[in-house]
The first five atom37 places (N, CA, C, CB, O) and aatype in JSON, in Angstrom:
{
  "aatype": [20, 20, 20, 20, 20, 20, 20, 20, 20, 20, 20, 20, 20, 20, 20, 20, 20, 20, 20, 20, 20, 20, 20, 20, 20, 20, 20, 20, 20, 20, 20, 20, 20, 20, 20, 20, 20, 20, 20, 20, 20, 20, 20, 20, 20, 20, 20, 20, 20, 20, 20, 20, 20, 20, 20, 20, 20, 20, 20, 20, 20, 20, 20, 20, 20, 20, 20, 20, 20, 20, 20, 20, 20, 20, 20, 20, 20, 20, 20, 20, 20, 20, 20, 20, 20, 20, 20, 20, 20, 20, 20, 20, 20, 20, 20, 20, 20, 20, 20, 20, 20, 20, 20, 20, 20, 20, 20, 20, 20, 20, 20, 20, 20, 20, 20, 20, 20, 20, 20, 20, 20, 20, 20, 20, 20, 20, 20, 20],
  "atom_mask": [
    [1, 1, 1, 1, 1],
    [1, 1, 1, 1, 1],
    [1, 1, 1, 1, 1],
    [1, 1, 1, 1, 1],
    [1, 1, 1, 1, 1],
    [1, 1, 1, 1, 1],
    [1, 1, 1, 1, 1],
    [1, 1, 1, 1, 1],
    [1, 1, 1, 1, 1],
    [1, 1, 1, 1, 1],
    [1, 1, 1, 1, 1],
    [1, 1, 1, 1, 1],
    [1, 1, 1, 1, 1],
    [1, 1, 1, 1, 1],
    [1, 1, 1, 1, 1],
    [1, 1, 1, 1, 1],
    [1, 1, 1, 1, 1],
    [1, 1, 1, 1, 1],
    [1, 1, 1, 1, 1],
    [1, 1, 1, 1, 1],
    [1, 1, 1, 1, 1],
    [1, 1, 1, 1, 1],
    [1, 1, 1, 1, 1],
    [1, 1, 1, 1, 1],
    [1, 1, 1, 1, 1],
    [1, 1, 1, 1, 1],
    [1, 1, 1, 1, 1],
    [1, 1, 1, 1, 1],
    [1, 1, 1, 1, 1],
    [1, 1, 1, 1, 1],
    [1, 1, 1, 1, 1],
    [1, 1, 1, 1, 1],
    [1, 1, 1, 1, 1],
    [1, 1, 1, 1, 1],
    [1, 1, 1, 1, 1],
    [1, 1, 1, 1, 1],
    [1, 1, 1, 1, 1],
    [1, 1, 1, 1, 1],
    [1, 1, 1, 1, 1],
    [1, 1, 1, 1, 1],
    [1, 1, 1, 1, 1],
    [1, 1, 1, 1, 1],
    [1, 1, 1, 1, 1],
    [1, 1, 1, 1, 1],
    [1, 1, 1, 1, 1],
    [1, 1, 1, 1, 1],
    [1, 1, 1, 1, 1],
    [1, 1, 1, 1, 1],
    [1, 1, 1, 1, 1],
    [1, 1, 1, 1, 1],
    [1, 1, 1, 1, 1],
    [1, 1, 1, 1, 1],
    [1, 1, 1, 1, 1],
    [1, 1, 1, 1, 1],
    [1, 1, 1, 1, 1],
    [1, 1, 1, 1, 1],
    [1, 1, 1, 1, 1],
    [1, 1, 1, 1, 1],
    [1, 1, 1, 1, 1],
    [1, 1, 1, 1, 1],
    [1, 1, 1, 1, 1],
    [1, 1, 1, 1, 1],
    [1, 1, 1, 1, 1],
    [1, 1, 1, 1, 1],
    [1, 1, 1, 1, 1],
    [1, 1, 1, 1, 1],
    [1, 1, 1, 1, 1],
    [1, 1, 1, 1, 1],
    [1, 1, 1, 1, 1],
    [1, 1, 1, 1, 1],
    [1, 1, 1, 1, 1],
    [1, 1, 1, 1, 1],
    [1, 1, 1, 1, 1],
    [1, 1, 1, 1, 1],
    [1, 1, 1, 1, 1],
    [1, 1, 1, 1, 1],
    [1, 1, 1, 1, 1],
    [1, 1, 1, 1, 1],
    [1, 1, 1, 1, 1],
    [1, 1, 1, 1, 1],
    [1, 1, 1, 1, 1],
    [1, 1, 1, 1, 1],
    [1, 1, 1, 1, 1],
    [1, 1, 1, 1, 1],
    [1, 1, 1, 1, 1],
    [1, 1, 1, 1, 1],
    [1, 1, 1, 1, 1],
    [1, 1, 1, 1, 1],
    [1, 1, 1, 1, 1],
    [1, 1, 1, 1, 1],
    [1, 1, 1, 1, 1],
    [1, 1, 1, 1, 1],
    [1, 1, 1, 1, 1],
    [1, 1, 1, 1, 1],
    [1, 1, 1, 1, 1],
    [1, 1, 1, 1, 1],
    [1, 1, 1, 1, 1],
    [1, 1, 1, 1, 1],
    [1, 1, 1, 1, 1],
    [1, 1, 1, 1, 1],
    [1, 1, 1, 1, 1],
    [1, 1, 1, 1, 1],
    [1, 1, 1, 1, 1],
    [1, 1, 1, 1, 1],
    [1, 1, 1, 1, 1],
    [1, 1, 1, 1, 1],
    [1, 1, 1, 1, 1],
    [1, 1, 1, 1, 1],
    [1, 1, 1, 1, 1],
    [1, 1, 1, 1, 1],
    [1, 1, 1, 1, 1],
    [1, 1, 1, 1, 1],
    [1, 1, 1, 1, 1],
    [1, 1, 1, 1, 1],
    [1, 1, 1, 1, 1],
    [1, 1, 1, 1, 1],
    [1, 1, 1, 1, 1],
    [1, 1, 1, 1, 1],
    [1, 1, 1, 1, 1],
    [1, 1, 1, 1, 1],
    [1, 1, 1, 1, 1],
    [1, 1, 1, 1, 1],
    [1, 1, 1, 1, 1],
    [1, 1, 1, 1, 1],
    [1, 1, 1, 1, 1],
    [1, 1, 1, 1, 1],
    [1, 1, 1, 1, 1],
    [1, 1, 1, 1, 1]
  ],
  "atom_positions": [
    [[84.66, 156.38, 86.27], [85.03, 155.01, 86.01], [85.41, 154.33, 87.3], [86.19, 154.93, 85.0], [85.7, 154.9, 88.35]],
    [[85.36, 152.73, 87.03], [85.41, 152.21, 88.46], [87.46, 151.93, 88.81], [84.21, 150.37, 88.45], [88.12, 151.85, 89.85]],
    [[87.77, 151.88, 87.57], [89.45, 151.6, 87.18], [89.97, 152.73, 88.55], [90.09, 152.28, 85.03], [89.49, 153.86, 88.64]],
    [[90.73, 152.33, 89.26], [91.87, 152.62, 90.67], [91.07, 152.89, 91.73], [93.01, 154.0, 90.58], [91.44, 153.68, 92.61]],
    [[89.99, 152.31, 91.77], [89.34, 153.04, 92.97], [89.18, 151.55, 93.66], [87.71, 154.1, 92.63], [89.36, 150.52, 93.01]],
    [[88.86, 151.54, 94.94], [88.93, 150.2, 96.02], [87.94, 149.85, 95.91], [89.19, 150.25, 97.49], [87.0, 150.65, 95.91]],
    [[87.71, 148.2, 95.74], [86.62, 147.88, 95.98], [86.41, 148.22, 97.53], [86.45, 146.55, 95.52], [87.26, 148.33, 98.41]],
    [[84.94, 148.36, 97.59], [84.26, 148.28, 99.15], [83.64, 146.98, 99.43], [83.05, 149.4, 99.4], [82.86, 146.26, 98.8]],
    [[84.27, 146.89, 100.67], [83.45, 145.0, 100.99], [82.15, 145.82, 101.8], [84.74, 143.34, 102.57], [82.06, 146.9, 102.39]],
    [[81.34, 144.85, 101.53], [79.61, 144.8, 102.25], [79.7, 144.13, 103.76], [78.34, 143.59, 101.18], [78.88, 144.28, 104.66]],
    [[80.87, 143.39, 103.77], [81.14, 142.59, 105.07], [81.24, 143.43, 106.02], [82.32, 141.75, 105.11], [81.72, 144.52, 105.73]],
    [[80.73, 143.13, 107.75], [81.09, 143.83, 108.89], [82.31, 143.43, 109.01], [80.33, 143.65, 110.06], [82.92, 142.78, 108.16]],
    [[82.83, 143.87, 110.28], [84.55, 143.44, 110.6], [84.07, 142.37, 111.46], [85.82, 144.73, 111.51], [84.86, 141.44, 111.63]],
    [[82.89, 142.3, 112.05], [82.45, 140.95, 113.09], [82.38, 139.52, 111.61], [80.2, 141.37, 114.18], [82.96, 138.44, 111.74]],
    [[81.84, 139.77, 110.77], [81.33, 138.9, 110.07], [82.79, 138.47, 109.23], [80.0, 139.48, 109.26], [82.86, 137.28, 108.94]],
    [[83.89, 139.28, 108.85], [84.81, 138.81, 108.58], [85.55, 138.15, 109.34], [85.24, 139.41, 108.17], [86.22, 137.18, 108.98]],
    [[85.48, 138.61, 110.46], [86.04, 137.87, 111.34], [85.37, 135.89, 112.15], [86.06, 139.12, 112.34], [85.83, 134.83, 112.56]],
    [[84.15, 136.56, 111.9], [82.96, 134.82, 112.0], [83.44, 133.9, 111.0], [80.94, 135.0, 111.48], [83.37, 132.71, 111.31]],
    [[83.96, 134.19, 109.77], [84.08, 133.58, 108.42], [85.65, 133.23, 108.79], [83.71, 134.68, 106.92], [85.93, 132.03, 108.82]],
    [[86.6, 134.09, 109.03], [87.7, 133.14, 109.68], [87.94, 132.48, 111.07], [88.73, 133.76, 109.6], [88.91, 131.74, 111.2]],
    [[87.26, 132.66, 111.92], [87.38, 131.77, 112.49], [86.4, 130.54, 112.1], [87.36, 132.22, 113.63], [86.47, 129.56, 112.84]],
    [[85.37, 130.5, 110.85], [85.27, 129.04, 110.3], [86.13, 128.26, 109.37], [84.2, 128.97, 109.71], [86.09, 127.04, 109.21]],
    [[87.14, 129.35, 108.61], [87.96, 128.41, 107.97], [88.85, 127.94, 109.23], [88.81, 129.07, 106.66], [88.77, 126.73, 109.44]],
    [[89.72, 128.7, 110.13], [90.34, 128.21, 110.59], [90.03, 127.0, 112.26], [91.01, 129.27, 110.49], [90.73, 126.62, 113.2]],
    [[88.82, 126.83, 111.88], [87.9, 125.78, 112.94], [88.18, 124.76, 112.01], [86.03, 126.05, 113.32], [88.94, 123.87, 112.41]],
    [[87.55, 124.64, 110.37], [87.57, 123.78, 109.71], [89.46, 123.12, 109.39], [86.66, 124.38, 108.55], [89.68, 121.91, 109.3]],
    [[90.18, 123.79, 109.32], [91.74, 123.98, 109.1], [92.33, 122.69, 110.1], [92.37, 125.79, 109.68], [92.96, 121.64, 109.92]],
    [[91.53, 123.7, 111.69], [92.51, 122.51, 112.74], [91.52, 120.97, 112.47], [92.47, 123.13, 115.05], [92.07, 119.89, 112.71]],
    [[90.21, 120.99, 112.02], [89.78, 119.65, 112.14], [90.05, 118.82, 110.77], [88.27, 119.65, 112.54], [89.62, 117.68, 110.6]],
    [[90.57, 119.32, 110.12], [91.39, 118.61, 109.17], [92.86, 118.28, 109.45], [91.36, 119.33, 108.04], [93.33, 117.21, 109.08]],
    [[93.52, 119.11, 110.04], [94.57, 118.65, 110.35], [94.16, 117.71, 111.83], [95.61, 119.88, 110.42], [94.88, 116.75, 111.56]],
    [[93.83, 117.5, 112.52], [93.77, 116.21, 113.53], [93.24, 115.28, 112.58], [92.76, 116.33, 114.99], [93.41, 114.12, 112.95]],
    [[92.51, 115.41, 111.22], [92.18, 113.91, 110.69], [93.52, 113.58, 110.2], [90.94, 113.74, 109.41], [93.91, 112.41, 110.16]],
    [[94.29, 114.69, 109.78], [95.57, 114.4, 108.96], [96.64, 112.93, 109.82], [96.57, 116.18, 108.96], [97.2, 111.88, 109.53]],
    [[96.33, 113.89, 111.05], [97.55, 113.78, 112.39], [96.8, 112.3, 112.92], [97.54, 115.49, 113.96], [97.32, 111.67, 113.84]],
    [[95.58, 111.84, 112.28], [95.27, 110.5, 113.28], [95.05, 109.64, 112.7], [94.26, 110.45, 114.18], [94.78, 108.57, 113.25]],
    [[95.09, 109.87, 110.77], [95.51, 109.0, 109.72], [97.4, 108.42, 109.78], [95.12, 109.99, 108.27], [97.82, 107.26, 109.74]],
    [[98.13, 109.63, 109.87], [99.2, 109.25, 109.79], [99.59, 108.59, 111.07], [99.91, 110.21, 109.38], [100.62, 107.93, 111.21]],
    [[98.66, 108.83, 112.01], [99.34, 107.45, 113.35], [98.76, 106.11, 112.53], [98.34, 107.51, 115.55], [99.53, 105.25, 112.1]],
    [[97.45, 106.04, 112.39], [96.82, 104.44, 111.84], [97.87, 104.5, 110.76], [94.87, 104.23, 111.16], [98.63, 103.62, 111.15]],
    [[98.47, 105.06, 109.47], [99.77, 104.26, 108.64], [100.71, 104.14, 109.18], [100.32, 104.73, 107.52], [101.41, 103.72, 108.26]],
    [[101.57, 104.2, 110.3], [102.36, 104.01, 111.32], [102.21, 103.0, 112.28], [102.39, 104.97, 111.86], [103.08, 102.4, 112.92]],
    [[100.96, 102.89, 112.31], [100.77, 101.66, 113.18], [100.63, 100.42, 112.21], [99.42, 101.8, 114.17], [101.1, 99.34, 112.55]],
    [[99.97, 100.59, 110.99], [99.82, 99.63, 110.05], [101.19, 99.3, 109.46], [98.86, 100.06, 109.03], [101.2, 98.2, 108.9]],
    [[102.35, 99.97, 109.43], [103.2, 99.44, 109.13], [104.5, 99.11, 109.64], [103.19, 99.8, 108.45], [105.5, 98.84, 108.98]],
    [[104.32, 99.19, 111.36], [104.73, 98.51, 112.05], [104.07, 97.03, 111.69], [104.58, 99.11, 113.26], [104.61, 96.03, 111.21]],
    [[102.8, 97.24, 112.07], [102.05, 96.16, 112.17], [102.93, 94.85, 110.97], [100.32, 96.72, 111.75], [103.48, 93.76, 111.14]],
    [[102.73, 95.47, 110.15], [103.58, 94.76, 108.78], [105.11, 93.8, 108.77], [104.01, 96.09, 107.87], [105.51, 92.7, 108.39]],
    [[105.7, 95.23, 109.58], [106.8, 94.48, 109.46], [107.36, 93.5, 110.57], [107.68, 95.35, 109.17], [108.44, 92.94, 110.42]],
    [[106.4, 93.27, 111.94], [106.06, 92.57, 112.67], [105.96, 91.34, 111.9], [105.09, 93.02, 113.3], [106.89, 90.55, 111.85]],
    [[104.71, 91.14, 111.23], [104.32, 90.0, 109.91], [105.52, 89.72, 109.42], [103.35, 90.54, 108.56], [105.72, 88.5, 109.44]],
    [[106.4, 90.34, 108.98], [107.68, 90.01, 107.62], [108.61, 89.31, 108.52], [108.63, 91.61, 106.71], [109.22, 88.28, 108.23]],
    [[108.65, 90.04, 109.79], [109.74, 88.69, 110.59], [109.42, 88.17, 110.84], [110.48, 88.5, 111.48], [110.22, 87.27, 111.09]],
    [[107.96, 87.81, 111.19], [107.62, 85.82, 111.82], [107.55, 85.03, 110.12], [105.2, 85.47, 113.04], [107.17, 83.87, 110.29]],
    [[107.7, 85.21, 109.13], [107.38, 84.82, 107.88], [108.58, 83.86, 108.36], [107.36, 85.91, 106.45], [109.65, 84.27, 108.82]],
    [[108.17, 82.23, 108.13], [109.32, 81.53, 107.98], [109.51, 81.19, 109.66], [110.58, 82.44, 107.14], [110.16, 80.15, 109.78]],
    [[109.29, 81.54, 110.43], [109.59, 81.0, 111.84], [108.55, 79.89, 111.88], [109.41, 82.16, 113.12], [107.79, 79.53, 110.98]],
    [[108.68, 79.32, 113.35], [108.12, 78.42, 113.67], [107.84, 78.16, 115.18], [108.7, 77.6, 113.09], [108.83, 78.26, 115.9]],
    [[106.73, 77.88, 115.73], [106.6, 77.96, 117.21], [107.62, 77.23, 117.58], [105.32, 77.51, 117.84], [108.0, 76.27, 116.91]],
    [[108.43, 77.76, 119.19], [109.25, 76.83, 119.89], [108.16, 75.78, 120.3], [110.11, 77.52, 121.16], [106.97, 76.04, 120.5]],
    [[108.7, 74.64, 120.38], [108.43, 73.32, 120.9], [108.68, 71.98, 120.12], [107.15, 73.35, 121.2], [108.69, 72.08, 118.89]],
    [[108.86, 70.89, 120.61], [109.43, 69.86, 119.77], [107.97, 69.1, 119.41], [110.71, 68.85, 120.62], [107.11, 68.69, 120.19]],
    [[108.03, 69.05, 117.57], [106.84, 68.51, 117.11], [107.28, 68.52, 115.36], [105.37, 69.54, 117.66], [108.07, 69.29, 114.81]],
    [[106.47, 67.35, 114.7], [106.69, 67.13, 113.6], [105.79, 67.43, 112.25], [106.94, 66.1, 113.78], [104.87, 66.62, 112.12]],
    [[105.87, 68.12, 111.53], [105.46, 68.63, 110.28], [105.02, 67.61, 109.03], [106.59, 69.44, 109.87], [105.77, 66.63, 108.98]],
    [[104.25, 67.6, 108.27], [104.61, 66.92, 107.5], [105.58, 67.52, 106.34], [103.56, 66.4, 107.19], [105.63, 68.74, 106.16]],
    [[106.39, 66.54, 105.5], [107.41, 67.34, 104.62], [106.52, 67.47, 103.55], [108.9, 66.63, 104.2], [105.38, 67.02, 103.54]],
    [[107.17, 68.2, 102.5], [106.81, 68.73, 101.28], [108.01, 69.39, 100.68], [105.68, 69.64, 101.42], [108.29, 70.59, 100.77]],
    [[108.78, 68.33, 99.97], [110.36, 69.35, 99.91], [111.34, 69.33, 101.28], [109.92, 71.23, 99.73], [111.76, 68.51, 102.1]],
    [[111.41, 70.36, 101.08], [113.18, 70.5, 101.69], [111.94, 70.78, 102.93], [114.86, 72.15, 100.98], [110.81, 71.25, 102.83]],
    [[112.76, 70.24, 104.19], [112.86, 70.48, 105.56], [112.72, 72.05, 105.88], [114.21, 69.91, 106.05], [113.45, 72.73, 105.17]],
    [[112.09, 72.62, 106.62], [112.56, 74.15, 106.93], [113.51, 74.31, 108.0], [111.37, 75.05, 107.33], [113.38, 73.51, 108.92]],
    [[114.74, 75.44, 108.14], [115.94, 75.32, 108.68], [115.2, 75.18, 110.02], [117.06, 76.5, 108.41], [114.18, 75.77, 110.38]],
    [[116.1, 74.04, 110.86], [116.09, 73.65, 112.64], [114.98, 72.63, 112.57], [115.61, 75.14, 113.94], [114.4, 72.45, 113.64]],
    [[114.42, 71.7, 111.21], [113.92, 70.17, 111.25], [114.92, 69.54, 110.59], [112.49, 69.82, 110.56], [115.78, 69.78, 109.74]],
    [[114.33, 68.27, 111.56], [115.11, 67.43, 110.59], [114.25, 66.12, 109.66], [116.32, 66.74, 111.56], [113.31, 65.62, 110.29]],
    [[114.41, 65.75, 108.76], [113.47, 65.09, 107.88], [113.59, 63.48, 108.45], [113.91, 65.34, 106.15], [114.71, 63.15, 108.84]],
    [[112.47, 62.45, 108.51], [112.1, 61.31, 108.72], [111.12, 60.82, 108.31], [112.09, 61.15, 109.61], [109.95, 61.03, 108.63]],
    [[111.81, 59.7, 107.15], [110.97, 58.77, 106.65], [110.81, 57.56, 107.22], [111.24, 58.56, 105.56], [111.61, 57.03, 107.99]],
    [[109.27, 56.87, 106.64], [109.22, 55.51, 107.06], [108.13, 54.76, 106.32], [109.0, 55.43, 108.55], [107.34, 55.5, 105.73]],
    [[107.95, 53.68, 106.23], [107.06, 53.15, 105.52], [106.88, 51.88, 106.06], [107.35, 53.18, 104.23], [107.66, 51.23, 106.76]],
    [[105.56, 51.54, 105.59], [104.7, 49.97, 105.85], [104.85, 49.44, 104.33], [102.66, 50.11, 106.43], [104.92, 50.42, 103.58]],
    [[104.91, 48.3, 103.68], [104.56, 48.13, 102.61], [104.08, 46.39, 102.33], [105.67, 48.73, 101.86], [104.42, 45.43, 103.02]],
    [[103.48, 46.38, 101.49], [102.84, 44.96, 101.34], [101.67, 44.69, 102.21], [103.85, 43.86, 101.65], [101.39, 43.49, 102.27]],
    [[100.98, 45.4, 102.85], [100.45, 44.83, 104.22], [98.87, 44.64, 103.71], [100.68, 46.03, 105.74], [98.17, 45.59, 103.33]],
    [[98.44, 43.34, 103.76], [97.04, 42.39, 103.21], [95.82, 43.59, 104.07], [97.0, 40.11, 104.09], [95.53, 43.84, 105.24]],
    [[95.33, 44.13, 102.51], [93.42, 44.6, 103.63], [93.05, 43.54, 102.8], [92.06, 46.6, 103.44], [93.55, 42.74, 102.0]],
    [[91.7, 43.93, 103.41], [90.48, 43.09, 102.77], [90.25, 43.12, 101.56], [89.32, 43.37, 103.2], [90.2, 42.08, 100.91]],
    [[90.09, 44.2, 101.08], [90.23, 44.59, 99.53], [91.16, 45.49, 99.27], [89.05, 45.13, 98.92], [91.94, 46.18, 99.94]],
    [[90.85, 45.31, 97.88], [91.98, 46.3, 97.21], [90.7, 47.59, 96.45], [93.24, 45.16, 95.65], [90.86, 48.13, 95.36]],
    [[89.78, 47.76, 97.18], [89.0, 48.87, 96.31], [89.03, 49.99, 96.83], [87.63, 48.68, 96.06], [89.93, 50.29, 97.6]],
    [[88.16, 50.72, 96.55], [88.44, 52.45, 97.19], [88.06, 52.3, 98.57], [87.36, 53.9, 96.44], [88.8, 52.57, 99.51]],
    [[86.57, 51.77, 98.69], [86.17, 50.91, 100.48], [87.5, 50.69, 101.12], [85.29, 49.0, 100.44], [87.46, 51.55, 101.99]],
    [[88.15, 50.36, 101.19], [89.87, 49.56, 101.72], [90.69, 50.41, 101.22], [90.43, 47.9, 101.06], [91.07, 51.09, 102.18]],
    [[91.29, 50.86, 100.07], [92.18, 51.27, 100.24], [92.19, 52.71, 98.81], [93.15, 50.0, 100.36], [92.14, 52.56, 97.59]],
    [[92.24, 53.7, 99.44], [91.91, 55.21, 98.68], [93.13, 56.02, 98.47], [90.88, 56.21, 99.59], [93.39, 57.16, 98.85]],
    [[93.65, 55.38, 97.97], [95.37, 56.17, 97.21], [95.35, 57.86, 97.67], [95.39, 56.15, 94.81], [94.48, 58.6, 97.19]],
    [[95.87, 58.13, 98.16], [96.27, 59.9, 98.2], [97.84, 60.15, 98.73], [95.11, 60.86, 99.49], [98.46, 59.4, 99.49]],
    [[98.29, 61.28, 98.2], [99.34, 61.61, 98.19], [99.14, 62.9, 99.14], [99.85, 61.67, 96.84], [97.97, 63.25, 98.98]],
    [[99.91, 63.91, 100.23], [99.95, 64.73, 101.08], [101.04, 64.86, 100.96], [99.52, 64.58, 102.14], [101.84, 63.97, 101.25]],
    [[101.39, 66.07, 100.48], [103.38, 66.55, 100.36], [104.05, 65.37, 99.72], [104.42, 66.77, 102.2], [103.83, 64.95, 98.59]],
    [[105.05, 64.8, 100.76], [106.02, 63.86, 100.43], [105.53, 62.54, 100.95], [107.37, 64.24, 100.99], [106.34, 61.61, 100.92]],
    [[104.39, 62.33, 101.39], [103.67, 61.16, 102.18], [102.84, 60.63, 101.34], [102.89, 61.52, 103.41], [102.54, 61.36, 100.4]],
    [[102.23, 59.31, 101.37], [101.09, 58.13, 100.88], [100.19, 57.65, 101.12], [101.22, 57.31, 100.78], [100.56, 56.5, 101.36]],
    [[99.22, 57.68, 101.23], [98.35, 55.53, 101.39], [98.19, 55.61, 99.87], [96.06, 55.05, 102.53], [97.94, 56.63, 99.22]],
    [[98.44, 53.97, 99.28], [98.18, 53.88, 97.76], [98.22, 51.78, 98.06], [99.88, 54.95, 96.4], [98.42, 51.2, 99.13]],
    [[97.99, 51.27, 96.93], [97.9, 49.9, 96.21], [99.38, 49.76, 96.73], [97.53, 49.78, 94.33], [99.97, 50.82, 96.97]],
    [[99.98, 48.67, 96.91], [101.33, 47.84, 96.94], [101.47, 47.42, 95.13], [101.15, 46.16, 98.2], [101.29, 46.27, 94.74]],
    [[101.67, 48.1, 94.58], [102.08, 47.85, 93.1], [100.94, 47.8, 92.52], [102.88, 46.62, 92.76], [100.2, 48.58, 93.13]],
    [[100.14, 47.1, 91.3], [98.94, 47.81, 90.96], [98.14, 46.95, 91.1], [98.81, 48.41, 89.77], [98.12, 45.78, 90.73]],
    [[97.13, 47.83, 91.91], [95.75, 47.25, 92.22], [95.03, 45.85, 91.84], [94.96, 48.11, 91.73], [94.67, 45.41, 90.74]],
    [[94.95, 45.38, 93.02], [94.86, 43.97, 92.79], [95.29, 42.58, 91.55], [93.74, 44.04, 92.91], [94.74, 41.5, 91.31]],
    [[96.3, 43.13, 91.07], [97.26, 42.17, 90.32], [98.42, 41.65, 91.41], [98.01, 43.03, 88.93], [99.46, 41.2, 90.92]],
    [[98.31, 41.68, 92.82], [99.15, 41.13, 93.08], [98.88, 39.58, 93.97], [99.81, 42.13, 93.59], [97.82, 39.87, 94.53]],
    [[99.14, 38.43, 94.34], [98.1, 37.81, 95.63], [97.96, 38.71, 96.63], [98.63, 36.47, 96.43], [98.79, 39.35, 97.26]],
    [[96.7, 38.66, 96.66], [96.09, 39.48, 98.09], [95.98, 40.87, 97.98], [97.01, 39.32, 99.41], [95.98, 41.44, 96.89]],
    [[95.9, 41.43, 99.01], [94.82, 42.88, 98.37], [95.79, 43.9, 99.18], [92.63, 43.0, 99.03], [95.32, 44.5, 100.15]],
    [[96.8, 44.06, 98.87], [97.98, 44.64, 99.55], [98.16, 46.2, 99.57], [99.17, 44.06, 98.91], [97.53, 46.84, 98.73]],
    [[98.78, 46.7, 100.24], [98.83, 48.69, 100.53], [100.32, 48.44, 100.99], [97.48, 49.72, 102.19], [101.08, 47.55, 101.37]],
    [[100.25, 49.83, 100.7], [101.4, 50.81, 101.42], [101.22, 51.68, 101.8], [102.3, 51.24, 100.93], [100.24, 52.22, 101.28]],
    [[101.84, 52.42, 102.8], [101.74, 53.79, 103.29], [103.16, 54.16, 103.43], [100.92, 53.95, 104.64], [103.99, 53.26, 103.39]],
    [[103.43, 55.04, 103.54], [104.66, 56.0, 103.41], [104.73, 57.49, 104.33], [104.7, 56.4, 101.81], [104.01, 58.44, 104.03]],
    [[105.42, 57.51, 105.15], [104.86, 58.76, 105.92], [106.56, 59.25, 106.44], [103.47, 58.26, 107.49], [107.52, 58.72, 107.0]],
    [[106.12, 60.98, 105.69], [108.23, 61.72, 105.72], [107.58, 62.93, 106.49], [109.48, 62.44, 103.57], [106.51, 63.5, 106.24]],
    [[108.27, 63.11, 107.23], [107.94, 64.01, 107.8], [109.07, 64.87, 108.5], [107.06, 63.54, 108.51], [110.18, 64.36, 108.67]],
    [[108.8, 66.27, 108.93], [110.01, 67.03, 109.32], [109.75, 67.52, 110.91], [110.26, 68.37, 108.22], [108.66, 67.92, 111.33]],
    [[111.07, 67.41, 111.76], [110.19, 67.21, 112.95], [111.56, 68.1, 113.68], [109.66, 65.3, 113.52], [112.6, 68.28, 113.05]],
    [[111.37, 68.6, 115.05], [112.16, 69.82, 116.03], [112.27, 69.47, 116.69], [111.89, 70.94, 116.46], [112.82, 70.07, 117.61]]
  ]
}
């Protein structure tokens, strides 16, 4: 019977030995993919949190935004307006209503029901 007796390998001791040094060829080149993935997620999440602190900053230099809401902290908000002021017409040619954040061009009250063909503009803006 074959029960307590050793198996016999067919392998040379060269050829066992060829076969580990391919797992352990294959071993180290998995571990350098390991070792050069975990630098790129290390660098990617530096990279990140680089991103999370400029969130909300603003280049140094003095210059004005338009508003939309609240001011962002270190502007300060400024409005101003034209109003009543005669175009030629009062149609879309002359005068094309749009709104931008907290800013205007529109009709001086409603469209040509008033004398003359009148606008407004409105312009708020947040400025450093």
């Amino acid at each position: 019977t074959a029960r307590g007796k050793a198996v016999v390998s067919t392998q040379s001791t060269g050829e066992k030995v060829a076969a580990l040094q391919s797992v352990l060829t294959a071993t180290n080149a998995q571990q350098e993919a390991l070792n050069a993935l975990e630098s790129t997620v290390e660098e990617l999440e530096r990279g990140q949190q680089e991103l999370k602190a400029r969130v909300g900053s603003w280049p140094a230099g003095s210059y004005c935004i338009f508003a939309n809401g609240e001011c962002p902290a270190g502007f300060t908000r400024y409005s101003g307006y034209i109003k009543a002021f005669d175009t030629y017409s009062y149609n879309e040619q002359y005068i094309k209503a749009v709104q931008f954040g907290d800013s205007y061009m529109r009709c001086h009250g409603p469209c040509g029901r008033h004398q003359g063909n009148d606008a407004e503009f409105g312009l708020t803006t947040c400025c450093k």
